[in-house]
C-alpha positions, 0 to 999 in steps of 0.5 A: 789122317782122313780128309773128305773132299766133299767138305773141302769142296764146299768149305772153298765155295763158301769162302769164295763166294763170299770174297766174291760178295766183298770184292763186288761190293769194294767195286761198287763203291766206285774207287776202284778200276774195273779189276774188283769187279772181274775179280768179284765176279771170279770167285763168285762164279768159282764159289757156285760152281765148286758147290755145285760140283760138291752137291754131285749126286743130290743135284741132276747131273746135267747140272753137277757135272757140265754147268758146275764144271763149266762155271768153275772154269769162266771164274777161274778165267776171270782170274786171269782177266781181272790181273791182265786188266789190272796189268792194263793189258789188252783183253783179248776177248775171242781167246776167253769166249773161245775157251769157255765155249771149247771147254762147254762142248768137251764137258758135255760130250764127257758128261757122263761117268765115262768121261770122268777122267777126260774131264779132270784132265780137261779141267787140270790141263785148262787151270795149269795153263790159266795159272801159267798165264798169270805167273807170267803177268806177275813177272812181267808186273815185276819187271814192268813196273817193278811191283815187288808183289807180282813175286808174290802172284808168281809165288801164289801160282806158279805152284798150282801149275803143278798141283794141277797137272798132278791132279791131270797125271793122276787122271790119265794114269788111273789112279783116281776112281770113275767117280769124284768122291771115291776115297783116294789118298792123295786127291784130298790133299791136292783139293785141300792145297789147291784150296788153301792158294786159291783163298791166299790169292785173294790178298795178291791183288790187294798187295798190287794195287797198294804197292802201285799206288804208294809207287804212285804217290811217291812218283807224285812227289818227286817229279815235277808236275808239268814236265815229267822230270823230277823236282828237287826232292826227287832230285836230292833222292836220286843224288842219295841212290847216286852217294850209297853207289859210289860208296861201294864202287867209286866214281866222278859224275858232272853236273849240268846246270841249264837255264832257257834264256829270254824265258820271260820275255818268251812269256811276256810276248807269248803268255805263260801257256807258251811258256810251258809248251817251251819248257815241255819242249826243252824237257823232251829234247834233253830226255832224247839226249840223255842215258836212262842212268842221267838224272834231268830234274826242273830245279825251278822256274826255267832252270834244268839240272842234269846230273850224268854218273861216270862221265867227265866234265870234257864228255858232259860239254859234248852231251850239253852241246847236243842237248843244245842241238836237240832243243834248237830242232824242236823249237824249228818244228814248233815254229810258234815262237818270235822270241826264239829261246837258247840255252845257257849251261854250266858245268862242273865236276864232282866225285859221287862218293865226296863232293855233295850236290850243293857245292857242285850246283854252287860251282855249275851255277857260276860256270852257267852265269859266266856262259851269260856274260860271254853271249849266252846259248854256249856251255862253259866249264866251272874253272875249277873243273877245267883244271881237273 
């Protein structure tokens, strides 16, 4: 099967250049951050170029080979630019000007027909390493913020890494004529792969975007507004992720009841704004206490639960004592308030894979208000669990 790589080319541009045309008008709209607008301007700059490289021979060279070559490659850094500004990862504008500004010299000192296989190897070498750097962002976008797209941007790039450099092989071993469109069995083919990733990556970034803000609205609703911790749906979600582990390996977890005594007074004397420096202030001490594994949650008004997998009611007391610790240090280095706030606790015991959180938070709870009764600012055990 025969392929013209000129009708390749031109039929790339063309559908670049109007994806570009899309992407800039999804920009104008003003709903968007900035990353539609590099990415317009990518595959704008990617579409023009490649069809100035395709009209080589009926436009002047000056303007076919060094300016169309050097065009395609500001679009296809663009690409990288517009995912890393995505990733909101810094710029670093001296490194893009400086390749665009490297590239432009070697593409004139090689503008002629001698220079024809330096060129592709320029321009294989430069696209490989481009797309070397996004399938890095991908992955750190995977790992990052756990977007299961950015698999996909590696899957979309990681391959034209090779294409690539088989183009750039192909270059330095001979095998590709002095001209651009000489026949040659196996260029067409890598244009038409090439092509074929590069139109598909289009829909990689929309897949981000889409999965970042459905991250976002799911992070929205399950934490609490004011102090970061989740709120009771996030909490009954967690506690689920928590039931289905320990189905398949079984253990105990402790949960911890916590309430900031004489809040309404706090708020009374002080006003509702103090009120929510202080429940920032405990939010923030109990996070510095706790393992990424512990659940901390705002179960209402002035009340914490703390839910801690693997751990022992007797080795929860110890966790509870230095978060009492923690929060007393932080109100000394606030050192705003008269009426100075303690805490109150209640702890019980449970398995994860039998005992629902409700009777547990039923059991912390009257472990927490026999810690009120016998002086406030102290951890007590559910009787229950002390028997354990």
């Amino acid at each position: 099967m025969v392929l013209d790589l000129r009708t390749i080319y031109l039929a790339g541009a063309i559908t670049c250049t109007l994806l570009g045309f899309v992407q800039l008008l999804a920009f104008a709209t003003g709903r968007f951050e900035r990353w539609p607008l590099w990415w317009g301007l990518s595959n704008l700059l990617v579409g023009i170029g490649v069809v100035g490289i395709a009209l080589r021979g009926s436009l002047p060279d000056p303007v076919s080979i060094p300016l169309a070559n050097l065009t395609s490659w500001t679009g296809y850094l663009l690409t990288l630019y517009s995912i890393r500004d995505f990733a909101r990862r810094p710029p670093r504008l001296p490194v893009y000007f400086g390749a665009v500004a490297v590239a432009g010299i070697l593409l004139l000192l090689w503008s002629g027909p001698e220079g024809f296989a330096n060129r592709v190897i320029l321009m294989s070498v430069l696209a490989a390493c481009c797309d070397a750097a996004v399938v890095r962002e991908g992955l750190n976008l995977l790992g990052r913020e756990r977007l299961i797209s950015g698999a996909i941007l590696v899957g979309l790039f990681a391959p034209t890494v090779t294409v690539f450099a088989l183009n750039g092989y192909l270059a330095a071993s001979g095998q590709l004529g002095p001209e651009l469109f000489t026949p040659n069995a196996a260029q067409p083919w890598l244009a038409v792969t090439g092509t074929a990733f590069l139109l598909l990556r289009g829909c990689a970034l929309l897949l981000l975007v889409t999965e970042r803000h459905r991250n976002a609205l799911v992070s929205l609703a399950q934490q609490d507004a004011l102090t970061g911790t989740l709120n009771r749906n996030g909490l009954e979600h967690s506690i689920e992720e928590l039931t289905a582990e320990a189905a398949k390996r079984p253990h105990r977890f402790a949960v911890l009841l916590i309430d900031i005594d004489h809040f309404k007074r706090l708020n009374d004397t002080h006003g509702h704004a103090a009120g929510d420096q202080i429940l920032l202030i405990f939010a923030d001490a109990a996070r510095s206490e706790l393992r990424a594994s512990d659940i901390l949650a705002r179960h209402g008004g002035d009340e914490f639960v703390v839910v801690l997998p693997h751990l022992t009611a007797a080795e929860a007391i110890g966790v509870a004592n230095r978060i009492r610790d923690a929060f007393d240090r932080a109100l000394k280095a606030w050192g705003k308030a008269r009426v100075k706030p303690t805490l109150s606790i209640g702890i019980a015991e449970g398995n994860a894979a039998e005992n629902r959180l409700q009777a547990l938070l039923e059991q912390a709870d009257e472990a927490l208000y026999r810690s009120k009764r016998l002086g406030r600012d102290r951890a007590e055990l559910h009787p229950a669990t002390a028997w354990r």
